[in-house]
Structure formats: C-alpha cells, structure tokens
MMTF fields as JSON, N, C-alpha, C and O atoms, coordinates in Angstrom:
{
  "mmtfVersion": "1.0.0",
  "mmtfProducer": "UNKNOWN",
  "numBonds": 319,
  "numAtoms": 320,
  "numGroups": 80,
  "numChains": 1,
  "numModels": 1,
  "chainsPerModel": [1],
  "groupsPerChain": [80],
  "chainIdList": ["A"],
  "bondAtomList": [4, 2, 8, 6, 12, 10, 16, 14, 20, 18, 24, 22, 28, 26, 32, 30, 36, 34, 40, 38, 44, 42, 48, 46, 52, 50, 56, 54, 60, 58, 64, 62, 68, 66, 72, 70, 76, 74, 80, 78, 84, 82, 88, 86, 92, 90, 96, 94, 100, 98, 104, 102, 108, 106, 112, 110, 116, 114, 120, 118, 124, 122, 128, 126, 132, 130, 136, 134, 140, 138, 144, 142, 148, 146, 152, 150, 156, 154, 160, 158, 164, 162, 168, 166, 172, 170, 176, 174, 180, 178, 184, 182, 188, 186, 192, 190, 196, 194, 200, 198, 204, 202, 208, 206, 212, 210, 216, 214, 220, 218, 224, 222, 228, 226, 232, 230, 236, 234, 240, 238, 244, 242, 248, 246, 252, 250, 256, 254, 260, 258, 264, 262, 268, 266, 272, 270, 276, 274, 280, 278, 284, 282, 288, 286, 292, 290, 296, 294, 300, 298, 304, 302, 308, 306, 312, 310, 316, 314],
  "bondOrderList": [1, 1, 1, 1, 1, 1, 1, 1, 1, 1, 1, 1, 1, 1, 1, 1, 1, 1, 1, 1, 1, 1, 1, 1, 1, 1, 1, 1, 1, 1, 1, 1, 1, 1, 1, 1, 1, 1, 1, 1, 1, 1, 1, 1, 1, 1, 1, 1, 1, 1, 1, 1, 1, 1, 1, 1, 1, 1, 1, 1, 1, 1, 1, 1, 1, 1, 1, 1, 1, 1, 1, 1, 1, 1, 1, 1, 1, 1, 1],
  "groupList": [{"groupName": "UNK", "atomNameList": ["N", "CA", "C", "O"], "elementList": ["N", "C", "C", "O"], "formalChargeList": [0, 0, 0, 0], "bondAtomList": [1, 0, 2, 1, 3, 2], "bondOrderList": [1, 1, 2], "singleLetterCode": "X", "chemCompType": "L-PEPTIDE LINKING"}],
  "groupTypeList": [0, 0, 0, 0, 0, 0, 0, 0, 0, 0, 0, 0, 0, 0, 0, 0, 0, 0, 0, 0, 0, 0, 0, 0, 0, 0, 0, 0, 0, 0, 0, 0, 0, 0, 0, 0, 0, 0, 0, 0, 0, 0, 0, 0, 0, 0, 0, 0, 0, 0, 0, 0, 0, 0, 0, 0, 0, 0, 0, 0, 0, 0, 0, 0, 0, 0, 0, 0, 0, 0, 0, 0, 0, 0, 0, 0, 0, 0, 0, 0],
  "groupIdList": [1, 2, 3, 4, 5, 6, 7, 8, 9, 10, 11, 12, 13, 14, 15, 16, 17, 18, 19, 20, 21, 22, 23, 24, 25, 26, 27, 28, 29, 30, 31, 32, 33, 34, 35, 36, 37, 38, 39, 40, 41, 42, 43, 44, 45, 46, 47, 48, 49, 50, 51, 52, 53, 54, 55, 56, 57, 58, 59, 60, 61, 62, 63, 64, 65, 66, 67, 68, 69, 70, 71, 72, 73, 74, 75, 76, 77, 78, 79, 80],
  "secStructList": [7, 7, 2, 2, 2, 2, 2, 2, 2, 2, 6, 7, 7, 1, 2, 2, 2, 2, 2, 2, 2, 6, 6, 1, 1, 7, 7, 7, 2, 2, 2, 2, 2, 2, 2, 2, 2, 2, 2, 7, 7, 7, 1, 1, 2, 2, 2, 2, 7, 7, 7, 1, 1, 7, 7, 6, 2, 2, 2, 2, 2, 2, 2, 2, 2, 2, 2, 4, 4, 4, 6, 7, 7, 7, 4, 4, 4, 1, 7, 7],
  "xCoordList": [50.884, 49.963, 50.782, 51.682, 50.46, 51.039, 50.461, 49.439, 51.426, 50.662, 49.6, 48.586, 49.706, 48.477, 47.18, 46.162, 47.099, 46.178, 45.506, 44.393, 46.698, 46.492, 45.581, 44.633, 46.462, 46.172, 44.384, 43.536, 44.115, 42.724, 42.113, 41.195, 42.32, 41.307, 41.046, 39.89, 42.264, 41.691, 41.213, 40.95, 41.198, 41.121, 41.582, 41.005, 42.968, 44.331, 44.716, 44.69, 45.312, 45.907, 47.066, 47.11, 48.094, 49.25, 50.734, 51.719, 50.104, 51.494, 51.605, 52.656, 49.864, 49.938, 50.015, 50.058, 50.055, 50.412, 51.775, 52.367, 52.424, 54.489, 54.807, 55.817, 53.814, 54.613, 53.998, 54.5, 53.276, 52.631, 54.27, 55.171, 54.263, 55.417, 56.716, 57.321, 57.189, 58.612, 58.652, 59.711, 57.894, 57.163, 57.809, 58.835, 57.181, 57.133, 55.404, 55.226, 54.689, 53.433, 52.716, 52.52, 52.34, 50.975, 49.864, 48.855, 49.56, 48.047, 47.385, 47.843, 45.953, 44.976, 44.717, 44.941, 44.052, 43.57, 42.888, 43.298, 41.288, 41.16, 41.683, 41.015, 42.791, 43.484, 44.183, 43.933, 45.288, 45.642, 44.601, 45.0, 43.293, 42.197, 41.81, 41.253, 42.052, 41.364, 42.824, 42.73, 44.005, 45.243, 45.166, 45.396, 44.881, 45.075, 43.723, 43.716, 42.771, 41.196, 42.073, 42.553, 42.512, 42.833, 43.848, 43.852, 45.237, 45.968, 45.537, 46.243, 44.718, 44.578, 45.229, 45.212, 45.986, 46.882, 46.403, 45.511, 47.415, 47.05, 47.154, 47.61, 46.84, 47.555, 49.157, 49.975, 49.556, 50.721, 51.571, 52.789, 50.977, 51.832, 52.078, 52.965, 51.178, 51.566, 52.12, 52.178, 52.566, 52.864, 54.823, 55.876, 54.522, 56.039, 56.447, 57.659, 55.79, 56.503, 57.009, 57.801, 56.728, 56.607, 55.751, 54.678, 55.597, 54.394, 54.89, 54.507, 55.782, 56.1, 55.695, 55.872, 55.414, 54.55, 53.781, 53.739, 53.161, 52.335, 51.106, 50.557, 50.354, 49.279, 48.038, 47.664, 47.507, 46.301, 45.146, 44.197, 44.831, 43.662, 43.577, 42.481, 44.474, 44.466, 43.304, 42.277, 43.236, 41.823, 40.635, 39.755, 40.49, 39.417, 38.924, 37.889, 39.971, 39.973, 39.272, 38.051, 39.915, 39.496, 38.198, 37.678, 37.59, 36.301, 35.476, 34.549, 35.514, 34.741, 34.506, 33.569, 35.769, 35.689, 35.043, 33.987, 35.058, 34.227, 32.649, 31.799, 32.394, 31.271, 30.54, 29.367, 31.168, 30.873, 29.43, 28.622, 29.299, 27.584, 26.566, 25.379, 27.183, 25.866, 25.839, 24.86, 27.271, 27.447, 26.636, 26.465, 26.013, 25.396, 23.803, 22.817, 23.654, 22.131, 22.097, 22.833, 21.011, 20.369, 21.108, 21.4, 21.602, 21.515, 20.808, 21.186, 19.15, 18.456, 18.056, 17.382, 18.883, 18.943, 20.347, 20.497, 21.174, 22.484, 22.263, 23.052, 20.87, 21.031, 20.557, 21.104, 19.709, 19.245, 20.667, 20.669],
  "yCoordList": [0.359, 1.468, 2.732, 2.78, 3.642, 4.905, 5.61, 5.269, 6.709, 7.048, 7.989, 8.107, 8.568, 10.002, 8.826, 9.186, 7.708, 6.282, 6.488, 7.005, 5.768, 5.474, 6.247, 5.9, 7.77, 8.758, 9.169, 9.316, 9.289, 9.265, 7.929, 8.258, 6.756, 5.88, 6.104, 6.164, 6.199, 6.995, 7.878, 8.022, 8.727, 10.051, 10.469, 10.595, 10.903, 12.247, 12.414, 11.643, 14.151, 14.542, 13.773, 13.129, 13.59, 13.284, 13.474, 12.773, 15.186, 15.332, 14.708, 14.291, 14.43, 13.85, 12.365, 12.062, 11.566, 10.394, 10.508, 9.544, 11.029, 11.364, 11.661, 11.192, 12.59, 12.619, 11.383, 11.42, 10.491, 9.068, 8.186, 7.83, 8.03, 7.555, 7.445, 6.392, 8.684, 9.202, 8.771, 8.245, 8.92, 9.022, 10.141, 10.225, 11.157, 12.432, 13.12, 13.866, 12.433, 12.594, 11.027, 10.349, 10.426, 9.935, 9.062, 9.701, 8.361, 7.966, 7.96, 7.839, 8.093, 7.995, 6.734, 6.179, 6.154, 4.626, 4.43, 3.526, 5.445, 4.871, 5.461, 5.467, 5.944, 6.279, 4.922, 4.262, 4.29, 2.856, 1.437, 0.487, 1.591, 0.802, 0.716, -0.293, 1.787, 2.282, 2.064, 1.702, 2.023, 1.927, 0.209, -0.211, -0.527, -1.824, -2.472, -3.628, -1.726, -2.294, -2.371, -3.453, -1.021, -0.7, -1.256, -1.154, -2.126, -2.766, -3.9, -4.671, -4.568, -5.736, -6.979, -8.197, -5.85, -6.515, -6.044, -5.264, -6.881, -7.372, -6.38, -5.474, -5.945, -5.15, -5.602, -4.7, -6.743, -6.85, -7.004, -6.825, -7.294, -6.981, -5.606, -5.219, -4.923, -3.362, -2.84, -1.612, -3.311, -2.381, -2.877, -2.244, -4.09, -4.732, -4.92, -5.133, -4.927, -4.802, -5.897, -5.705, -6.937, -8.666, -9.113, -8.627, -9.691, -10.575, -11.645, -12.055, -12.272, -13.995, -14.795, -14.12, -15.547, -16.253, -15.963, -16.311, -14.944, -14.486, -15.272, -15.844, -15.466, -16.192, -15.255, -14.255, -15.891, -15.352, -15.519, -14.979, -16.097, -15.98, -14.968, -14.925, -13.918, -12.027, -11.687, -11.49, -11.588, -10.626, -10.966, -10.143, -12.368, -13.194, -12.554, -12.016, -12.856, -11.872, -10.691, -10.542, -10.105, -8.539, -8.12, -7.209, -9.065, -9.048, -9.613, -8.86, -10.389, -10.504, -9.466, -9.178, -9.222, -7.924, -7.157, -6.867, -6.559, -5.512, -5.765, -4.875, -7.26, -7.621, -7.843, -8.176, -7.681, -8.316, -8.084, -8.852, -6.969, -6.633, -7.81, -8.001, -8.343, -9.265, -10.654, -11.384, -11.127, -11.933, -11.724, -12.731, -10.502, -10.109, -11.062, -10.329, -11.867, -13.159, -13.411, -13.021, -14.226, -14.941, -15.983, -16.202, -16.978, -17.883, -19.139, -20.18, -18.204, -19.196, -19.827, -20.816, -18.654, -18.991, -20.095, -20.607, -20.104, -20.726, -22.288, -23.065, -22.547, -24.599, -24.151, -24.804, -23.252, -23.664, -23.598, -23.881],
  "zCoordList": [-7.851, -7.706, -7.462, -6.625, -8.156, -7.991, -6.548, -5.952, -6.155, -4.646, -5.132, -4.444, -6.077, -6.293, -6.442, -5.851, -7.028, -6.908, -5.915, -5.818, -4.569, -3.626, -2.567, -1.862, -2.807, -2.154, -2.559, -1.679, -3.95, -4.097, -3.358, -2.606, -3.36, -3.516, -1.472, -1.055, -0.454, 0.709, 1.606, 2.801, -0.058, 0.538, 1.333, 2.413, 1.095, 1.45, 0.255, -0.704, 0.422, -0.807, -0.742, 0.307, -1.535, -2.056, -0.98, -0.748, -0.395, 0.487, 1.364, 1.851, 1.938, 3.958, 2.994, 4.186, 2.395, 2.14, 1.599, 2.085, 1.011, 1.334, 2.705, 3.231, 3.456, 4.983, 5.777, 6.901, 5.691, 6.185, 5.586, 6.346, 4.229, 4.387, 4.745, 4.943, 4.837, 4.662, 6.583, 6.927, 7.396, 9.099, 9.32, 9.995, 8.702, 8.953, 10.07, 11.033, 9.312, 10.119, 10.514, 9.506, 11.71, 11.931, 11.069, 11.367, 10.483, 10.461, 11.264, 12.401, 11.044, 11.792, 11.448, 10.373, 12.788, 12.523, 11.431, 10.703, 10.863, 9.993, 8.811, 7.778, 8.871, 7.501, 7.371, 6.363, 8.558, 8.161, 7.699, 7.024, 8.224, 7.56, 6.378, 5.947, 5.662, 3.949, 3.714, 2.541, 3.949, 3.593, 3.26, 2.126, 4.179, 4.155, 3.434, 3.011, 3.363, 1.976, 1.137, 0.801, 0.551, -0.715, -1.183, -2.41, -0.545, -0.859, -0.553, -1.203, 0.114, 0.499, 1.264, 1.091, 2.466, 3.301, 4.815, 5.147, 5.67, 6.928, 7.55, 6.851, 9.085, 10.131, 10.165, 10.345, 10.025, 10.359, 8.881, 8.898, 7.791, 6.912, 6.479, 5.718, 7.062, 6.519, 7.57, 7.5, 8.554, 9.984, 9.577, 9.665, 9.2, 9.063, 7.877, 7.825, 6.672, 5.981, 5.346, 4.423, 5.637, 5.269, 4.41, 4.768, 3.574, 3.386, 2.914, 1.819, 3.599, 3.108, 4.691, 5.705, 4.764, 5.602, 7.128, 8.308, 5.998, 7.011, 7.386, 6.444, 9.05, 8.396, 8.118, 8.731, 6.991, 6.449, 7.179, 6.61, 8.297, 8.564, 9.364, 9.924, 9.717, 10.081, 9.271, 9.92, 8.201, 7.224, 7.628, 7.879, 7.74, 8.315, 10.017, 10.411, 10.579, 12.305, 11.877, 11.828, 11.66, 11.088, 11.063, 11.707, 10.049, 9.35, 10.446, 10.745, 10.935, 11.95, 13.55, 14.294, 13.469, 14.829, 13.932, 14.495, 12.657, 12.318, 12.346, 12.364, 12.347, 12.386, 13.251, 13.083, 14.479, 15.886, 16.209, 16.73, 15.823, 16.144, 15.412, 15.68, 14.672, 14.072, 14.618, 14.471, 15.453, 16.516, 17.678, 18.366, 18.127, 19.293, 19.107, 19.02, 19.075, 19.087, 20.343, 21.249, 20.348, 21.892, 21.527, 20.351, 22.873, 23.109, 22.291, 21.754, 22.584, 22.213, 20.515, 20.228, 19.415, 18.418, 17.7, 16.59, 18.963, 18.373, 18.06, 17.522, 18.585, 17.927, 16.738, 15.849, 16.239, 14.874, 13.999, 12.801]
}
C-alpha cells in the first residue's frame, strides 16, 4: 500500500502520516485504530513491528472490548 493510500483511507494528509512515521509527531489513539483496521494488524504487531508468531487471538480481544456494551445483559438471560 502506498502511504498517500493509507493516508486517505484514515484520514490524515500525507505529511502528518511521514511525520507519524519518521516519530517526528504522535498518533492519536484513534489515528493508531484506523491505522491497524486498515492494515489489518494487531496492537502489538504494529507497535513492534513483528508479525511472525504472534498470537492471533489479539483481534479477537479487541473486538470484543469494543463490544463490551453488548456484553452488559442480566444475569437472568445467560442460561438461555
């Protein structure tokens, strides 16, 4: 993926994604979130820079803390 790609698909221009890389400037948290949709990697494969045995069930984590609100049920629905 090219960065001018990249840079559209999270919306930043081009430069603050050269100064994100170069660590000239900062991300914002959810600039690293739309960073890691759009490539389709982990908190920790993009923080480090790895992706050989990483474990995969990170995306899975993820998705569920984002979901947590739909975890919020009674009690009394958890036997069905």
């Amino acid at each position: 993926m090219k960065q001018q790609e990249l840079a559209d698909r999270i919306g930043i221009n081009m430069q603050s994604l050269s100064k994100i890389e170069r660590g000239v400037n900062y991300p914002t948290f959810d600039t690293l979130e739309k960073i890691m949709d759009v490539l389709g990697v982990t908190p920790n494969e993009l923080l480090s820079g790895e992706w050989k045995y990483i474990d995969h069930t990170e995306p899975y984590i993820m998705d569920i803390i984002k979901r947590e609100q739909d975890f919020n049920v009674s009690l009394d629905y958890l036997s069905e």
